[in-house]
C-alpha positions in Angstrom: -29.2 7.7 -3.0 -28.7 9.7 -5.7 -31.8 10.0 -8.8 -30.0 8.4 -11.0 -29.6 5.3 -8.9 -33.3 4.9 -8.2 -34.5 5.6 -11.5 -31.8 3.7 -13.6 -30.4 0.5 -11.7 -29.7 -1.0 -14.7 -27.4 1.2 -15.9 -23.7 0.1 -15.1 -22.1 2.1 -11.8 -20.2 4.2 -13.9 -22.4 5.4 -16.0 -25.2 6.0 -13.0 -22.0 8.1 -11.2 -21.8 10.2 -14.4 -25.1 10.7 -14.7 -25.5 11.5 -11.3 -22.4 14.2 -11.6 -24.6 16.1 -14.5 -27.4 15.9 -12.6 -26.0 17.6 -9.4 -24.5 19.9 -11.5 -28.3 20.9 -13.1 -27.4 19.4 -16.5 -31.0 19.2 -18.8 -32.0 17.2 -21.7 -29.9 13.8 -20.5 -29.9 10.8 -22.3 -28.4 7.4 -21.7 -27.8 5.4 -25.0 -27.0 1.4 -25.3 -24.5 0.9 -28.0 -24.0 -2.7 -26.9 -23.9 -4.5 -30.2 -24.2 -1.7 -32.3 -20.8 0.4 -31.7 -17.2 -1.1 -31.2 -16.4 2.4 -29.6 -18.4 2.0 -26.5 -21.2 0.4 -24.7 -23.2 3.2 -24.0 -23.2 7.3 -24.4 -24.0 9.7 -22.2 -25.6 12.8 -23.4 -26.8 15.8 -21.6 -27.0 19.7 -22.5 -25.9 22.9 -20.1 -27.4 26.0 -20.7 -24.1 28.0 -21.5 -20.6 27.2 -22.5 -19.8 27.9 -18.8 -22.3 25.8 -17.9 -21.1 23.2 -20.5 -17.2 23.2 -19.4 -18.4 23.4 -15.2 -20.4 19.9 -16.1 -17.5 18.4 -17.8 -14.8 19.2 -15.1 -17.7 17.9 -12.6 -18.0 14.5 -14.2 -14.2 14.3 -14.9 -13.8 14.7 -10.8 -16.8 12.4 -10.1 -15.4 9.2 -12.1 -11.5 10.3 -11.0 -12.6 10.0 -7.4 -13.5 6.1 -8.2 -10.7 5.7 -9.9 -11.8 6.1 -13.8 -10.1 8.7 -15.5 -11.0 10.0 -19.0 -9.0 8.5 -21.2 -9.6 11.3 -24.0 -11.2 15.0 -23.6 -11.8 17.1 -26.3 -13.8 20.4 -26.4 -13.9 21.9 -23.1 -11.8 25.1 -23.6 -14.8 25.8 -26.0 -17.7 24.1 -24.7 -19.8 23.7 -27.3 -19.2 20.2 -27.3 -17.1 18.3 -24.8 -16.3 14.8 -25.2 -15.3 12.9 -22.3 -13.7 9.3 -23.1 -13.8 6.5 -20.5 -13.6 4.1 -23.1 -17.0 2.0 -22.3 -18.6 5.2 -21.6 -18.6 8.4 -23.4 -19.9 11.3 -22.5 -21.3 13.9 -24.4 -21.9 17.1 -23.0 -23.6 19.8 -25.6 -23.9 24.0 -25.8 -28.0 23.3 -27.0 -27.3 25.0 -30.3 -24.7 22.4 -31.1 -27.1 19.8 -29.7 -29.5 20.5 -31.9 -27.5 20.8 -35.3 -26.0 17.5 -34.5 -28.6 15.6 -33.0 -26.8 12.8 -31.4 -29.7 10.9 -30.4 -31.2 10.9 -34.4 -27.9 9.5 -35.6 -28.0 6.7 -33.6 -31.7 6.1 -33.2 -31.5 2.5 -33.6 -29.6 2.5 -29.5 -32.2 1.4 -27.1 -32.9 4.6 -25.0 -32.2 4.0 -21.1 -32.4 6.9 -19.7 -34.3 10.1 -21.0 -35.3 13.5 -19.9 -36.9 15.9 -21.8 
C-alpha cells in the first residue's frame, strides 16, 4: 500500500495515484487542496515541488505515466520543457508541480487559502 493510501483515504483514487507517483518519485512540499465548491475548474489541486527543473519535468512525466496506466490521460500539459512550473490537467484534478523558486513567488496555497487542506507536507 502505497503512503498516500494510508494516510489519505479520503482522497479520490486518482488523486491518491498522483500523489503517490510524486511521492515515489521524492517529490517535497506536497499539498492536496479541495476546491469542491469553491472552483468550477476542478475539485481538487495537487501541488508538490522538485528540487530542480530536472527534477521538476522527471515528476511530471512520472505522474503523466501513473494516471495513463489507469486509463486517465492529461487532458492539458503546459510547462514541462521548462519546468519551472508544469501543469498537468485531468480535468477534476490538476496537478501542480513547482521549480521552489517559482513556488514560492506564486504561492499557490496563499491564493486559494480558503480550500480545506487534505493533504500536507512540509
Amino acid at each position: 500500500m502505497q503512503v498516500a493510501e494510508r494516510r489519505s483515504p479520503r482522497l479520490p483514487a486518482s488523486v491518491r495515484l498522483a500523489v503517490a507517483a510524486i511521492e515515489d518519485r521524492k517529490g517535497v512540499r506536497l499539498h492536496v487542496l479541495d476546491l469542491r465548491g469553491l472552483c468550477d475548474a476542478a475539485d481538487f489541486f495537487v501541488i508538490a515541488s522538485g528540487t530542480s527543473d530536472a527534477h521538476v519535468r522527471g515528476l511530471a512525466d512520472g505522474v503523466v505515466q501513473a494516471m495513463d496506466q489507469v486509463g486517465l490521460p492529461p487532458h492539458h500539459v503546459e510547462g514541462v520543457q521548462s519546468g519551472r512550473w508544469v501543469l498537468l490537467d485531468f480535468v477534476d484534478v490538476i496537478v501542480h508541480l513547482f521549480h521552489p523558486e517559482t513556488r514560492a513567488f506564486y504561492q499557490l496555497e496563499r491564493l486559494w487559502q480558503d480550500a480545506p487542506t487534505l493533504l500536507s507536507e512540509p
